[in-house]
Structures are given as structure tokens and as C-alpha cells.
VOTORPA-794057 format. One record per residue (C-alpha): x, y, z. Coordinates in steps of 0.2 Angstrom, whole numbers, padded with zeros to 4 digits, always signed. Each point is the difference from the previous one (the first is absolute). Layout:
XYZ...
# end
This chain:
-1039+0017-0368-0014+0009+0010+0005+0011+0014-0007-0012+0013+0014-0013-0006+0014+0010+0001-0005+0006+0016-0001-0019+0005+0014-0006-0009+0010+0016+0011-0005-0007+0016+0003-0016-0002+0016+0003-0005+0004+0011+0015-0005-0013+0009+0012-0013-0008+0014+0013+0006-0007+0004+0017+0001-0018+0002+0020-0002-0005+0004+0012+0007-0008-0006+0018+0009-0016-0004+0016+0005-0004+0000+0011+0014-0003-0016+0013+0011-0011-0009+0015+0014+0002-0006+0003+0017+0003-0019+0006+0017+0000-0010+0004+0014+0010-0005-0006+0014+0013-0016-0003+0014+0011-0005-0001+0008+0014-0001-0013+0013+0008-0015-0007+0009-0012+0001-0005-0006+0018-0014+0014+0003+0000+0003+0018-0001-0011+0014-0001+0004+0020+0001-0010+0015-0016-0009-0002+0004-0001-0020+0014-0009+0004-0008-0012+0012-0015-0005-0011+0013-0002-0014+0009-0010+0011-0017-0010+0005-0006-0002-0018+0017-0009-0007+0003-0009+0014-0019-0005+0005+0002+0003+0018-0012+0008+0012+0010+0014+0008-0011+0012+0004-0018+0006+0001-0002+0009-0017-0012-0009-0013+0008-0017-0004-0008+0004-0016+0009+0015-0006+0017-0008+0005-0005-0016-0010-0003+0014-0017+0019+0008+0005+0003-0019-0001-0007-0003-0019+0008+0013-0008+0016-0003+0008+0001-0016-0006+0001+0004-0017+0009+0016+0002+0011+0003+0017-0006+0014+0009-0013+0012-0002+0002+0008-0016-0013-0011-0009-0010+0000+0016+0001+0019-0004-0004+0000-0019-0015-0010+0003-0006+0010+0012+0000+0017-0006-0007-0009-0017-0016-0006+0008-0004+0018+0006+0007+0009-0019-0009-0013-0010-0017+0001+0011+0003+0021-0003+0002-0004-0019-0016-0012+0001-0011+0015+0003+0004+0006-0018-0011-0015-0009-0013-0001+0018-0006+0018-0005-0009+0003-0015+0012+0015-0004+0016+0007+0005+0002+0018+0003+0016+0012-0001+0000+0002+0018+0005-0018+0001+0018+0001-0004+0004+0014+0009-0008-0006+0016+0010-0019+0001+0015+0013-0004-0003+0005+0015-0004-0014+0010+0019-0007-0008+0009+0013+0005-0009-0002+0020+0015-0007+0010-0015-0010+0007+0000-0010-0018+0018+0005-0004+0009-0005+0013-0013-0010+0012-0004-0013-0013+0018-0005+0001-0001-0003+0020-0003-0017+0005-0011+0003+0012-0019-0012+0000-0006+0018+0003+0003+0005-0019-0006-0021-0005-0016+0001+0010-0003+0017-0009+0004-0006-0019-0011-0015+0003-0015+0009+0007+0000+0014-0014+0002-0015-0012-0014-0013+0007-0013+0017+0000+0005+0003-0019-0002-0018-0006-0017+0001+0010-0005+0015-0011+0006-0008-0016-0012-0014+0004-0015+0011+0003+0004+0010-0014-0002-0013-0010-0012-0013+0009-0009-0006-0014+0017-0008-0007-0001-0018+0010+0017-0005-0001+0011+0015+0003-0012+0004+0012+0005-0015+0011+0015+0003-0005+0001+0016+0006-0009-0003+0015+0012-0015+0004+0015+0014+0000-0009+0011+0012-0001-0014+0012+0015-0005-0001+0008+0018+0003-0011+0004+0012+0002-0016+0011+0018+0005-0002+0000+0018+0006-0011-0009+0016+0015-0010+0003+0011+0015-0001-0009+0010+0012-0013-0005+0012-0008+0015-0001-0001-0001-0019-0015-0012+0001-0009+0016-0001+0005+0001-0015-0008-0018-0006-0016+0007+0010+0000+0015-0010+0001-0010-0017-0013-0009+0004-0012+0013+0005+0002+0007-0018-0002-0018-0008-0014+0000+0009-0007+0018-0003+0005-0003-0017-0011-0017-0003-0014+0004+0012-0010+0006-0016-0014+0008+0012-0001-0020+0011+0010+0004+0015+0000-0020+0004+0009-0001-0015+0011+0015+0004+0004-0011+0017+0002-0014-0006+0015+0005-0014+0008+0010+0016-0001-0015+0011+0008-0009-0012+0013+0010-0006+0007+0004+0021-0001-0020+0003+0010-0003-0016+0012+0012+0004+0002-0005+0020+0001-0022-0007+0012+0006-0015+0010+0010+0013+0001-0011+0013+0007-0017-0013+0015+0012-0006+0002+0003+0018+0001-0019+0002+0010-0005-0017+0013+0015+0005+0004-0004+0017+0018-0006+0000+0005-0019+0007+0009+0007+0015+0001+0015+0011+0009+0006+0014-0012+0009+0009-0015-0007+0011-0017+0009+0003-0014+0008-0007+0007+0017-0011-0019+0005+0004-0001+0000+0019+0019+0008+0000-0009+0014-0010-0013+0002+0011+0010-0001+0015+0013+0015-0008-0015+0011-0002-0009-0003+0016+0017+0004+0009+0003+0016-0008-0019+0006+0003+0004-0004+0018+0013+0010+0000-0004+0013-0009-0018+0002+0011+0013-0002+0014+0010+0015-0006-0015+0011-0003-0007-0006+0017+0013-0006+0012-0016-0005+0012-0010-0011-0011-0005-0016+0008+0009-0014-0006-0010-0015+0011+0006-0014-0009+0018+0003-0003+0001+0007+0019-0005-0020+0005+0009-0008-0012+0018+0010-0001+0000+0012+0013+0018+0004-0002-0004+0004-0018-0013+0012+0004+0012+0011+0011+0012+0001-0017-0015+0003-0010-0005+0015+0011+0017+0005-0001+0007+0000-0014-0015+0003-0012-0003+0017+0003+0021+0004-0006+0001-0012-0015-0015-0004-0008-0001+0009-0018-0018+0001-0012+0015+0001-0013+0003-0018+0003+0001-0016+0010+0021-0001+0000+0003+0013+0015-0010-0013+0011+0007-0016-0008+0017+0009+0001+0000+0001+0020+0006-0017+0007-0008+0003+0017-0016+0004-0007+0000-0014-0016+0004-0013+0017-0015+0004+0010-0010+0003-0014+0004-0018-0008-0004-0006+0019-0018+0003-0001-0010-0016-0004-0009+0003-0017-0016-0002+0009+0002+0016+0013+0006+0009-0014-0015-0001-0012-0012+0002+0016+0007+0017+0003+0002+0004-0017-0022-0004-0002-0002+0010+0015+0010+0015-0006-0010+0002-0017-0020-0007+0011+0005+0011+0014+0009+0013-0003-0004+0005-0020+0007+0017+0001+0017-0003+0004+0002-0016-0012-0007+0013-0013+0012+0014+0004+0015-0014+0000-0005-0006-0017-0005+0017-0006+0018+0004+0004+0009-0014-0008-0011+0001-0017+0005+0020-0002+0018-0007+0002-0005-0014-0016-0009+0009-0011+0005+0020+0003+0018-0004+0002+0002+0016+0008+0019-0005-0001+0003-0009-0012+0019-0005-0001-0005-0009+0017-0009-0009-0013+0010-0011-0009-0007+0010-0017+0011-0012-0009+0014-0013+0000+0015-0001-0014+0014-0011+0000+0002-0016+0007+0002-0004+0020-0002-0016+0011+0008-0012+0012+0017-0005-0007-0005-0018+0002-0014+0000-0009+0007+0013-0016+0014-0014-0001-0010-0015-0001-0008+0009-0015+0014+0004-0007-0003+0020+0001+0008+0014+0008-0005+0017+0007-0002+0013-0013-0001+0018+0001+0004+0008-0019+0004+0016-0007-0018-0003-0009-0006-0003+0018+0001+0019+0005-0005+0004-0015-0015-0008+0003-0001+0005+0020+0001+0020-0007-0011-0005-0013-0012-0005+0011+0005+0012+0014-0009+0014-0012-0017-0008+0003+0000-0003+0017-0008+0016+0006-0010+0003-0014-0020-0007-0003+0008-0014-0009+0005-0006+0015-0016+0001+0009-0013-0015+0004-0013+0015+0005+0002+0005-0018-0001-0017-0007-0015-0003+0010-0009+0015-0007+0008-0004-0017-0010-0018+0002-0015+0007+0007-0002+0013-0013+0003-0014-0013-0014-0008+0007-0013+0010+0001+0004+0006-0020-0003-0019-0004-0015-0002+0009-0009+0011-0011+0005-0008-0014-0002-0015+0005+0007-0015-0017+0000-0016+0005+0022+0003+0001-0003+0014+0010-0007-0010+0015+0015-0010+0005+0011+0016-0001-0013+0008+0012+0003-0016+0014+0018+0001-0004+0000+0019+0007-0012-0004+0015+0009-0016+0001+0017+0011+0003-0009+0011+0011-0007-0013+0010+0017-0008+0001+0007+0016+0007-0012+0005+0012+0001-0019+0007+0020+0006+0006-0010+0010+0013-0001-0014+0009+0012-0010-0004+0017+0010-0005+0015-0001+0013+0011+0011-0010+0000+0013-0014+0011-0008-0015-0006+0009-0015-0001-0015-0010-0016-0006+0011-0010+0009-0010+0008-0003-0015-0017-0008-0009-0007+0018+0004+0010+0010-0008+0003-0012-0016-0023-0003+0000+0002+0019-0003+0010+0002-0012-0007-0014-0009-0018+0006+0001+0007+0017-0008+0009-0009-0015-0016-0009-0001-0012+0015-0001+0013+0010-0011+0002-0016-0013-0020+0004-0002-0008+0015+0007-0017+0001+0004-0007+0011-0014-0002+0017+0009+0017-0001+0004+0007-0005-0016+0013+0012-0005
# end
């Protein structure tokens, strides 16, 4: 045998074993991660209501009807979450594992890094929250990975339909999860159209086009087919967002300047402007909209203002007065995405807790384990540390990025919009974020470390160890 075949016949089979090992290291890490957590996983108060929502298909709250009715499915063939969890944590593990047969090659830097991203109490433990946070984040990670198995391989018709088809559909599903995660779709479709514009930037356009306003029709028919017979609430969960977030920019441009004019609300609700003046500049937080909603006097007069003075002062706060809607929201994103204290944070949630009521109905109870602390001080080891940082993550993801562009494989270009897709996602928070719950930017961190795996799966030759 010539020495050019044993060198080839070596490094393939290094490859073979680079490979196995990158798989059996994701496979142990989402056994772990179900030993760990199961049975039950862990469920909070809004778990417990969507739960709740989902088995009984009733509308009891504002969250996405959707992600109650998937709560719903899987507990209908097994009570509880614990499939619920299973599947979830399996459409991230197997998306990781895909990237082993989407590269042409898989390095040895492979298993060591999804060893790492396994033993991250953001996969280890967070995978096993039922939270749409972590949902919206498999499902976005997954809809870009299906997109870049269809490029990969464009010229195979059917899986490429196929394959397309998936992307949709995850991707109209992370839209529903967040409304903020249709930057997501958009970013898909700017790299199917990059990715088919072949030079014609018509034809670019047009596959772009196509791809947002298949997401935005798919998105909005699950919305339709998922929305339960009856519900207890009346209104629009929109204009009840909108009207929570123009009240605490109020207030906070109140705080920071007790003598900003406030025109509308002074002739609609004067009363209510005498409370706003004085009680803002005491209770108002950037750390989050509770201390406000927690003050009965000030909830009363803020709920007394007609939604139309409300939103008039709240135009003219960010037309006339820039800088100070700036420096509010400049405040409360530091709060989101610095976390300067994060145990204010809610970092994580274990166990199980919610109204007594609702746990009956389900049949549960409140949970908190020995395996629960060992989980909180598992965790509790990470909190201060760069794992544990969205400013890291965002670095991480723009780093990814930038590495990718230069390379540039028709796979590549779907892992570059799924990091400015999580970027973009995060920065959208400085305009919309009433509080600084870690799991907000939960689709940031996981984009990162996905775009890592990614890259360490198949480095870019220069890098190559």
C-alpha cells in the first residue's frame, strides 16, 4: 500500500472515531440530562398554569395558546411533563448530533466541546425547565439546522422539500413562541435568499419573500388550529402587553424626571398623575416591572388611565423627549442583559410550585428533592462565572460569525443568521424588556454554544487542530 493510502486510510479512520465519540458524548449528555431532572422536570407557576391550559383546553392567561396546546399533546399520552421534557431536550441533542453527517468531516475538538455544552447547567439542568423560553430556543436552533441541511444539499429535490418543509415548520413555531422570534424566520430567509440569489438579486428576493410569508401564513394557521374552545379571559394579550410596557416607561421617565410632562394622562386621570409623580420616583426598579405592579395605589391609578392617554404620552416621551426614553430603556436593558445581580434574576428554577388548585387538578404536588439542591448548588457554581454571562454569549455568537463568513459553505449560511438572528433577538429586549429573568435571553446563550459545536464539529482549515 503506497504511503498516500495509509495516510488516507489513518484519517479516515480518525474521523470514524472523532465522530463516535462526538455522538456518544451527546447521547450520554441528554441521558444525563433526564436523569438528572426526571421524572416531572421542573415546572413554576406559569408551567403549572400552561400545563393546566393544555390538558384542559382552556384560555387562562396571555401566554401563547400554542405552547400550552404542545404541554397538552404530550401529556395526553404521558401525564405530566416528563415526555414533554424528553422530546424537548431530544430536538436540540439530535439537531447537535446532525451536524456530524451536515459537515464533511468531524474533528477531535468535536467531543470535547458538546462535553462541554452537556455539562453547561444551561443544557444540564435548563433543558429540563418547562419554560417556552427553552421551546422557542430548541425550535429556532433546529428550524436553522434543517435550513442548512437543505442547502447543503440542494440539488437532492425531495429531501430538499423535505427539508425545507421542517424548517418552516420549526420556525413558524418558534414565531408562535415568542413574538420577537419572527426575527428569526426573517433571518432564515435572508440566507435562503443569499444562498439562491446566484448573483440575480430578484431571485434572491423573491425566495426571501417567500420564505417570511410562508413562515408568517404557517404561523398564524397553528395559531388558529391551537387556540382552545373556551377561555376565561377576555381582551387582546397584545394591547395588554403594550399597555404593561408603556406604563413602566412612564414611570420609569417619571422616576428619572419627576417633571416631565404628562399632557394626556393630566386631562384624562388627573388623580392618577398626582400618584404617578408621587410614587414613581420611590418604587420604580430598571430590574423590573413588579415593584410598580406590587403597589396597589399606584397599579389603581395606573389601570385608571384610558388606553388612549396612555399611549399619547408614551409617543411623546420617545418623539419629544428621546434622551430620557433612552437613558430609561438604557437602564432596564443593562438590568436584562448585564445581570449585574443576578440572583435578582431568577438564573433558574427547580422543583415544582404553583397555585394549590391548579397542582390538584393535575394531579401533582409541590416538589422540592434532595436532587433539587443538588441541582440549585450545581448550578449555584456557574452563576458568577462567564458561563453565566449573555455579554459572553454574545461575543461568543458574534465571534462565531464572523469565522463563518469567511468561509462561507452553503451550511454555513444559516448558522451565520442563526447568530445574528440571536443577536438581533437580544438587542430587540432594549425596547421591549420589562424585567431581567435570565431565561429571556435564553435563545442567545444556546445560538452560541451551538454555533461553537458547530465550528468545532468542522473547523475551518487554518484552525484545524
Amino acid at each position: 500500500m503506497c504511503d498516500w493510502e495509509v495516510g488516507e486510510v489513518m484519517r479516515t479512520e480518525g474521523e470514524r472515531v472523532s465522530r463516535s465519540a462526538y455522538l456518544a458524548v451527546l447521547t450520554v449528555g441528554w441521558a444525563a440530562m433526564l436523569v438528572a431532572n426526571l421524572p416531572g422536570g421542573h415546572l413554576t407557576l406559569d408551567s403549572i398554569l400552561e400545563l393546566y391550559e393544555g390538558r384542559f383546553r382552556v384560555r387562562q392567561s396571555w401566554a401563547p395558546s400554542f405552547y400550552a396546546w404542545v404541554l397538552g399533546a404530550f401529556d395526553a399520552i404521558w401525564r405530566g411533563a416528563s415526555l414533554y421534557v424528553a422530546a424537548c431536550g431530544l430536538l436540540l441533542f439530535a439537531t447537535l448530533a446532525s451536524f456530524a453527517w451536515l459537515r464533511p468531516r468531524v474533528s477531535r475538538w468535536a467531543a470535547l466541546v458538546a462535553a462541554l455544552l452537556g455539562l453547561s447547567p444551561l443544557v444540564l439542568i435548563y433543558q429540563a425547565i418547562v419554560w417556552k423560553d427553552v421551546l422557542f430556543a430548541d425550535a429556532a436552533v433546529a428550524g436553522m439546522a434543517c435550513l442548512a441541511w437543505a442547502l447543503q444539499a440542494w440539488e437532492a429535490r425531495r429531501a430538499r422539500w423535505l427539508r425545507l418543509g421542517a424548517a418552516l415548520l420549526l420556525l413558524a413555531a418558534a414565531a408562535l413562541l415568542r413574538q420577537n422570534g419572527v426575527l428569526v424566520a426573517a433571518a432564515a430567509a435572508a440566507a435562503l435568499g443569499w444562498a439562491r440569489a446566484g448573483g440575480r438579486w430578484r431571485r434572491g428576493l423573491a425566495w426571501g419573500l417567500g420564505a417570511i410569508a410562508a413562515v408568517v401564513a404557517l404561523s398564524q394557521a397553528m395559531n388558529l388550529a391551537t387556540q382552545p374552545p373556551r377561555g376565561e379571559i377576555s381582551g387582546d394579550g397584545m394591547a395588554e402587553g403594550v399597555r404593561v410596557l408603556q406604563t413602566y416607561d412612564l414611570l420609569g421617565a417619571t422616576a428619572l424626571d419627576p417633571q416631565i410632562p404628562l399632557p394626556a394622562i393630566r386631562r384624562a386621570a388627573p388623580a392618577a398623575e398626582t400618584v404617578m409623580r408621587r410614587l414613581a420616583p420611590r418604587v420604580w426598579s430598571a430590574e423590573r416591572t413588579d415593584f410598580t405592579d406590587g403597589q396597589p395605589e399606584l397599579a389603581d391609578a395606573m389601570g385608571s388611565v384610558p388606553a388612549a392617554a396612555l399611549a399619547a404620552d408614551w409617543r411623546a416621551l420617545i418623539l419629544r423627549r428621546p434622551g430620557l426614553y433612552l437613558r430609561e430603556r438604557a437602564a432596564v436593558f443593562a438590568w436584562v442583559f448585564l445581570t449585574p445581580r443576578i440572583d435578582r434574576c431568577l438564573p433558574i428554577c427547580l422543583g415544582v410550585q404553583g397555585p394549590g388548585d391548579r397542582l390538584a387538578a393535575l394531579g401533582m404536588s409541590p416538589r422540592w428533592s434532595a436532587q433539587d439542591d443538588r441541582l440549585l448548588a450545581y448550578n449555584d457554581a456557574f452563576t458568577r462565572t462567564p458561563a453565566y454571562s449573555h455579554l459572553a454569549y454574545a461575543l461568543l455568537a458574534l465571534g462565531v460569525g464572523l469565522v463563518l463568513l469567511r468561509r462561507r459553505d452553503p451550511a454555513d449560511l444559516p448558522m451565520i443568521a442563526l447568530m445574528a438572528s440571536a443577536l438581533a433577538f437580544a438587542a430587540s429586549f432594549f425596547v421591549i424588556s420589562i424585567a431581567c429573568d435570565y431565561r429571556y435571553l435564553y435563545f442567545l446563550d444556546l445560538a452560541a454554544m451551538t454555533g461553537l459545536v458547530y465550528i468545532a464539529v468542522d473547523p475551518p482549515r487554518r484552525i484545524s487542530p
